[in-house]
N, C-alpha and C positions, 0 to 999 in steps of 0.2 A: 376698599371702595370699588365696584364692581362700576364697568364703564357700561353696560345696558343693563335696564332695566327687567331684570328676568329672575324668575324662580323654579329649580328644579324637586322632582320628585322620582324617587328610586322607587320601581315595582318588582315586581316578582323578587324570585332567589336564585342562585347561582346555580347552573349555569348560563341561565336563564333571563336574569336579571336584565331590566335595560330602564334607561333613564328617559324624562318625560318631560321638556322645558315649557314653560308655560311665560308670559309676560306679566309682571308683577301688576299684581293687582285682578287676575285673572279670577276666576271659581272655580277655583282648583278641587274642593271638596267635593265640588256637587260634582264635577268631569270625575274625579275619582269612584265617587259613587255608584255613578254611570257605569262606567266600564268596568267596576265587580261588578252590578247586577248582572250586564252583559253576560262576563263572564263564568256565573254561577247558573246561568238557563239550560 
């Protein structure tokens, strides 16, 4: 049982990698989205 309500997501790859918490219930996909297209311009 987690005492706050949050959900995380791992991006990139090692060593590189870093983690992205978000509060559940957030729009996580569409923030993810976001920031590949960002990242692919």
């Amino acid at each position: 049982m987690s005492r706050y309500p949050l959900e995380t997501v791992s991006l990139g790859s090692e060593p590189l990698r870093h983690l992205v918490i978000y509060p559940l219930g957030a729009e996580v996909e569409a923030a993810l989205q976001g920031g590949e297209a960002e990242g692919t311009a």
